[in-house]
N, C-alpha and C positions, 0 to 999 in steps of 0.2 A: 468347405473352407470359408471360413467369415472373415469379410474384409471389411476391417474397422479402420474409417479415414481420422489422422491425429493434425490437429490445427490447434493454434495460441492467441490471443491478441488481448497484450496487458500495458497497461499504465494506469495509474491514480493520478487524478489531478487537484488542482485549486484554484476554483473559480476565480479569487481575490488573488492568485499573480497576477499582476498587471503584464506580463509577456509570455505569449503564446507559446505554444511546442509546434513542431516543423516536423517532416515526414524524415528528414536527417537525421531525428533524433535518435530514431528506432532501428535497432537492428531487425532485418529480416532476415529470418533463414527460410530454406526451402527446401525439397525430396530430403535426402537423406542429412543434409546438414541440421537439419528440426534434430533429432535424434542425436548427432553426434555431438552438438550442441550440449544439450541434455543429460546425457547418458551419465558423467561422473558429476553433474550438478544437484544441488538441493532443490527441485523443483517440483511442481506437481505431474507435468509431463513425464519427467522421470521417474516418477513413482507408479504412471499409469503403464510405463515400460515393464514395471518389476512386477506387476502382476500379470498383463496379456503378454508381455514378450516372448517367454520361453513359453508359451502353450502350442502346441504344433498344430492345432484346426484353426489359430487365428491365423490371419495377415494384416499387421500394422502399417498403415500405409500415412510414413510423414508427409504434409503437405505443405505447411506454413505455420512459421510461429513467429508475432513480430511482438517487441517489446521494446519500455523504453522506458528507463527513467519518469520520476513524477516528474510536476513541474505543473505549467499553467496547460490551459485550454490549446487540445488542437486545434491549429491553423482549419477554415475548411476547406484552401486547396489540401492542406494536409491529408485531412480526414477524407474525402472525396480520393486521391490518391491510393491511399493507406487499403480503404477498404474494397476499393477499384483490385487490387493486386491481391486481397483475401478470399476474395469472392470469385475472381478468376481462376485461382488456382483450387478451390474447391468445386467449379465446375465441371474443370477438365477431370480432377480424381474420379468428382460424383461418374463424371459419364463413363469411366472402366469398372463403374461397379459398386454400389456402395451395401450394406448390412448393417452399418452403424456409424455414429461422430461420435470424439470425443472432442470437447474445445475445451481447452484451457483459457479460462478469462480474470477479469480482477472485479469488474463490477462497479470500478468508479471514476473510467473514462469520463469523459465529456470533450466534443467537440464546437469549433462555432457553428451554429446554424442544425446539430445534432446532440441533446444531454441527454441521449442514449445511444451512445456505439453499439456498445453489447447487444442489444434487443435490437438495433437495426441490424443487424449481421446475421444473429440469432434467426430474425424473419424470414432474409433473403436465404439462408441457407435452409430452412422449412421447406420456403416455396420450390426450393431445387428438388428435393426428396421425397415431397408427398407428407402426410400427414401419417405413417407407416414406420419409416425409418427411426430407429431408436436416438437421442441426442440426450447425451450426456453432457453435463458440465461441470467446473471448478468455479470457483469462485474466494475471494477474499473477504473477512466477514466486516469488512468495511466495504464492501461493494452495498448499492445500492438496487436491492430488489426490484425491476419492474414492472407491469403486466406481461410486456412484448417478449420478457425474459421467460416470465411463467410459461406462460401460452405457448412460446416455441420453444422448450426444450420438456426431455421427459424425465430427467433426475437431476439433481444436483448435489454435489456434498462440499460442504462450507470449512473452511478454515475453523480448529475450533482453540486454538492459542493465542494470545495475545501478551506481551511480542511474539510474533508469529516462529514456530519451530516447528510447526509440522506440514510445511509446503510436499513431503516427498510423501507423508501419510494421508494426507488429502488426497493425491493423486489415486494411492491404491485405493481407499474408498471409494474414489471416482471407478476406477478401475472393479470394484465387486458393486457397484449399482451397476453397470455393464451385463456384470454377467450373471447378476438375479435377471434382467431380463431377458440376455439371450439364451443365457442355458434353463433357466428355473421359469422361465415366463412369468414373471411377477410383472403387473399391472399397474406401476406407481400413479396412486392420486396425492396430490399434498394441497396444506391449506395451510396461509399465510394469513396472520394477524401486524396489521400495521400500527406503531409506537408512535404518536406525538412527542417524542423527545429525541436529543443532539446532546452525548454523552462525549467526555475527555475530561480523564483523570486517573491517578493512581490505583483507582475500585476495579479500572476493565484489566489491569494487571491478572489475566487466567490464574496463575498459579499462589497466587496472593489475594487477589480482590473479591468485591461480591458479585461483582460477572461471572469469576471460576467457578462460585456455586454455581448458579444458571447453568453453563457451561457443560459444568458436570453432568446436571441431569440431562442435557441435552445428549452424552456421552453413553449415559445409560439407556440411554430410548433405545441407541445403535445397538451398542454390546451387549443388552437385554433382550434385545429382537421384538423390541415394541413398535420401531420405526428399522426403516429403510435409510433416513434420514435423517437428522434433527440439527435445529442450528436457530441461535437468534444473533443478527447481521447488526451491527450499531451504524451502518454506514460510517462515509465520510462527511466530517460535519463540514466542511470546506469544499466540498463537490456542492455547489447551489442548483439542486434539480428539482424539477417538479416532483417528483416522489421519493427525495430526500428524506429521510427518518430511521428510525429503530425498527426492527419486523423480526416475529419469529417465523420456520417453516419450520414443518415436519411432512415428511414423506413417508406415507404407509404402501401395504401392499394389497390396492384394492379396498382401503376400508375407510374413506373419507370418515366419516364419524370419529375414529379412532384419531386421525390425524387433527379431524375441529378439536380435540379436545386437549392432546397434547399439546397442541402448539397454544390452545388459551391456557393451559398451567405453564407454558412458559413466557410468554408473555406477561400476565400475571405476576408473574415473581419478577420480571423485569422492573415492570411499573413500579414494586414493590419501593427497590433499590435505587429508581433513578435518579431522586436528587441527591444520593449521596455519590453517586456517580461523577460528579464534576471535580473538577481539578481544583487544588488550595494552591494557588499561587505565591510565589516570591518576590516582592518588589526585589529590584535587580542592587538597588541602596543597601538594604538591609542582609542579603547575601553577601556583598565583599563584604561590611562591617562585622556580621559574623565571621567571617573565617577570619577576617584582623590579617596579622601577621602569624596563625597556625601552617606549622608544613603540613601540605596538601596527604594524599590527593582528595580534591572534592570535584565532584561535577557537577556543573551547571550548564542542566537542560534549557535548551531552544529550541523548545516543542513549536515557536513561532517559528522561525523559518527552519522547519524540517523539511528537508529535499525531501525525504521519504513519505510526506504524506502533501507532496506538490508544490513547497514556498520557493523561492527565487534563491535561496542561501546565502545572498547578499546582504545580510544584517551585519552590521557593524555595531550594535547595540552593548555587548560585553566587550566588546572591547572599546569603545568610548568611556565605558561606565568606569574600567579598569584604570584607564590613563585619566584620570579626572581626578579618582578617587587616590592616584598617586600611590597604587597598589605597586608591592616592591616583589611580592613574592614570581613563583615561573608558572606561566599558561601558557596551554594551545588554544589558539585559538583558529579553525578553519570557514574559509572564504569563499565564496566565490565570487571570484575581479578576473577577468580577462583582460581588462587593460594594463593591472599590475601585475599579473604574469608574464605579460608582454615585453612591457618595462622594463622588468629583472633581468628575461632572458637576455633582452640587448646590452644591459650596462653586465652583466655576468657575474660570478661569485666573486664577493668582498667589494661590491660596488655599493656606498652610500647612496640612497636616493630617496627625496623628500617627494613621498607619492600620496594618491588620492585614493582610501580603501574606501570599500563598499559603498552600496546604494548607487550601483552600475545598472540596477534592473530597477529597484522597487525603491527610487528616491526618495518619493513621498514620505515612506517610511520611517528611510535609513537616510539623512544626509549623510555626502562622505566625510572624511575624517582622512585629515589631511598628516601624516607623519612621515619624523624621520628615520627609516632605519636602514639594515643591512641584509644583503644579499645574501643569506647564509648557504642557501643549497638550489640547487635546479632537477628540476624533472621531468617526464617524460608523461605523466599522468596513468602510465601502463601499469597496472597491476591486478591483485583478486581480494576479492574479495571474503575474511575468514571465511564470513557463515555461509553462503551459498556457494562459494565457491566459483561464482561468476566473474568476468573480467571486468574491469573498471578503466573506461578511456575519457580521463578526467581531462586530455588537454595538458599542453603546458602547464606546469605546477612551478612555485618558488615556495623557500619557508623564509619570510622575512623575520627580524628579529627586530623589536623595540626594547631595549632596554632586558627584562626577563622575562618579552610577551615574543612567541615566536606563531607567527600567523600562515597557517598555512593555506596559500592561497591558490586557488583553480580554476581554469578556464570555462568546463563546464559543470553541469549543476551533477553530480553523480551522489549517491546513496552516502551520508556518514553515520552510521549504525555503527558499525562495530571498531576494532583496533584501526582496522587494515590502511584507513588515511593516517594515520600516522607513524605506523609503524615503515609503512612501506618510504617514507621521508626520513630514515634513520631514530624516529621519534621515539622516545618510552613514556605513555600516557603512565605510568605508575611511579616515574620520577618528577611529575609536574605538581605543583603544587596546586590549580584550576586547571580542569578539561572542558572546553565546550563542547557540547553535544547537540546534534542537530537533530535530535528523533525524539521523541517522546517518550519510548519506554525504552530506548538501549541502555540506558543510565543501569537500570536495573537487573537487565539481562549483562550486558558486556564491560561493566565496569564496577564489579561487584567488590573488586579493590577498594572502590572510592569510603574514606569516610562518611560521607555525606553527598545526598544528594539533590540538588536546590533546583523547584521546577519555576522557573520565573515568570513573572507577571511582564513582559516586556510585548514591544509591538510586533506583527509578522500577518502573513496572508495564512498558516496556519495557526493561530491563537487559539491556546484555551480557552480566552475569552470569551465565547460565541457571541455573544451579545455585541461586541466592537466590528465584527467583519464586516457588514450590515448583508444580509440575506435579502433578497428580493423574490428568487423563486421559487424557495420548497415552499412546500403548502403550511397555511398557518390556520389556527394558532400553535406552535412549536417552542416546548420545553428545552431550551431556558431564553429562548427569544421573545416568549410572552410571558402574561402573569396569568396567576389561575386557570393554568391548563389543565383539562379533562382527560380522562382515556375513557371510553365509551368501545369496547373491543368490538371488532369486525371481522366475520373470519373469508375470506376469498378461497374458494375451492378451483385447482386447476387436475387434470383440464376444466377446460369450463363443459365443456360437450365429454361427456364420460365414454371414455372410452370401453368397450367391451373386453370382459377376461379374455386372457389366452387360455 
């Protein structure tokens, strides 16, 4: 009986929120809560359920899965904490026995005083199990490739959609790298080529863009049986880490050569495409004056503060822009204010109150934006999430109304990808004339209703802009933060020490 220990530890963050994440933020689960957690959600863990689960010589032993919302840099009591209670409780499993890990991770953590979680974990959990035990991983293909990641783990398999839909197909592929090595004894070597460039735009759209090419042939390494593996990672251009960039891997069985050369034809075709890779922006002017007085629906992306890929959600930018420009028509607009959810609750439904929204975190930014409206509804923040099916504890919620602008406002910073903030507020994004959206690509995937959909040029700690954020740590020179960038490819072969066939 093989006993394979299952552990998690995800967040994306953004170095440019100016406020930290807290060890509060993150749910931990533990023994059998990991799994029960999981079991009806869209996740990668869940999918590594659906392939070892029902096989009766394994033993899945949950350990720990902690997660949390993007947002900014963990705390380092956070992180010292966080990963104090990961590591302990992969001790005490390791010591009843271990055969194999699987970890479920994201890749673009960052803590203070640590811009590698993953690979410090990654390490410490090597060093418990010897250089023998097999470690598999997940990863998001905006995580950010390390050495300490290469080095301590012995497979990986990468996100390959963008907007991401295959969290639960990720897993089982995590799940058959598993069990090429424990049942078939395949001997993965892989070799990673690092990208001088920082991509965000319309092109990484997988099933639209000219990333989905790449993508695809990455698709075919797998399901051709040319790779074990294959995947190129664009990172997060908002994680500012020392080895911040674009990188392909491919993971063979045993045949380094074969993987140097698949991963430089994917790279290659990377470089190919990457300047047309950036975002064509919308001045935030020129979108209301296009739509005028058109009935909606149209949405207007703010890819700048997207929770989802770490900003503060505290933009007040569309809706300034909206009340200035004396816009008549109906929007949603969502927040995050704790103070004016606060507010609401106390004055209650049908209470006027001249409050102060946004730029509660990220002032610089956002100055607030002082109005008057009404209390329209209250909530609990309790809900799920369509696509993943995960739960959402946004905190005290209000939807205030200005005029035909209804704002809905949340305590804390949680995921608006898809309907579910709004629906769950009695909302219908498809009777609104303007929907804000806080993600980058949910426009595309989850409001395929909209007439139009406008990616704006405005301010945020996630910008398209790369060049405004101002980067200090990834390594340079870096595509599009320099001029006349090179690629000169490189291939890094792991392990580094070849491991012998089984």
């Amino acid at each position: 009986m093989q006993r394979i220990l299952v552990a998690g530890c995800e967040q994306e963050i953004s170095s440019f929120n100016p406020q930290t994440s807290q060890y509060k933020d993150f749910t931990v689960d533990t023994g059998d809560a990991v799994f029960a957690s999981h079991r009806d959600a869209d996740s990668c863990i869940r999918g590594f359920l659906d392939i070892l689960g029902p096989r009766a010589d394994v033993t899945l032993v949950p350990v720990i899965a902690a997660g949390a919302c993007s947002a900014g840099p963990l705390s380092r009591d956070g992180f010292e904490r966080l990963s104090r209670e990961i590591l302990a409780a992969m001790e005490a499993a390791c010591a009843e026995g271990v055969d194999a890990i699987y970890l479920s991770l994201h890749g673009a953590m960052g803590a203070i005083g640590e811009p590698d979680p993953e690979g410090f974990i990654l390490e410490q959990v090597r060093a418990m199990v010897g250089p023998d035990v097999p470690i598999v991983i997940s990863l998001d293909l905006h995580g950010i490739l390390t050495d300490r990641m290469l080095c301590n783990s012995d497979a990986i398999a990468v996100f390959h959609t963008y907007p991401h839909n295959d969290f639960t197909s990720t897993g089982q592929r995590a799940a058959h790298l598993m069990e090429a090595i424990l049942d078939h004894g395949a001997n993965p070597v892989m070799a990673r080529v690092f990208i001088p460039a920082l991509v965000r735009g319309p092109e990484l759209i997988t099933e639209t863009g000219l990333y989905g090419r790449i993508i695809d042939r990455a698709r075919a390494m797998e399901t051709g049986g040319e790779a074990l593996s294959a995947a190129v990672m664009i990172g997060n251009p908002f994680t500012d880490a020392p080895e911040l960039g674009s990188q392909s891997l491919v993971i063979t069985n045993n045949d380094a050569a074969l993987a140097e050369k698949l991963a430089l034809e994917l790279a290659h075709a990377f470089w190919r495409d990457h300047e047309a890779m950036l975002a064509d922006l919308v001045p935030l002017e020129d979108a209301i004056a296009e739509v005028g007085t058109r009935p909606g629906p149209f949405t207007f992306t703010d890819a700048a503060d997207a929770i989802s890929s770490g900003a503060s959600g505290d933009s007040n930018t569309i809706l300034a822009g909206l009340v200035a420009a004396g816009y008549e028509g109906s929007a949603l607009i969502p927040i995050v204010d704790a103070p004016a959810a606060a507010q609401a609750h106390l004055a209650g439904v049908g209470a006027m109150l001249r409050l102060s929204l946004g730029g509660t975190v990220d002032s610089k930014r956002f100055p607030p934006l002082e109005l008057e409206v009404e209390v329209e509804s209250l909530g609990s923040g309790e809900y799920t999430h369509e696509v993943s099916r995960m739960p959402v504890h946004a905190g005290p919620t209000a939807v205030l109304r200005h005029n035909n602008i209804r704002i809905i406002t949340v305590t804390h910073p949680v995921f608006m990808m898809d309907l579910a903030i709004f629906l769950a507020h009695g909302l219908d994004p498809k009777k609104a004339d303007i929907i804000a959206v806080k993600s980058p690509g949910a426009a595309i995937r989850y409001f395929t209703f909209a007439k139009k959909n406008f990616v704006l040029d405005i301010p945020g700690s996630t910008s398209a802009n790369l060049p405004s954020l101002g980067h200090t740590v990834c390594s340079r020179p870096m595509f599009p933060l320099d001029d006349d960038v090179t690629f000169d490819p490189r291939v890094q072969h792991y392990p580094v020490k070849p491991r012998p066939a089984a």
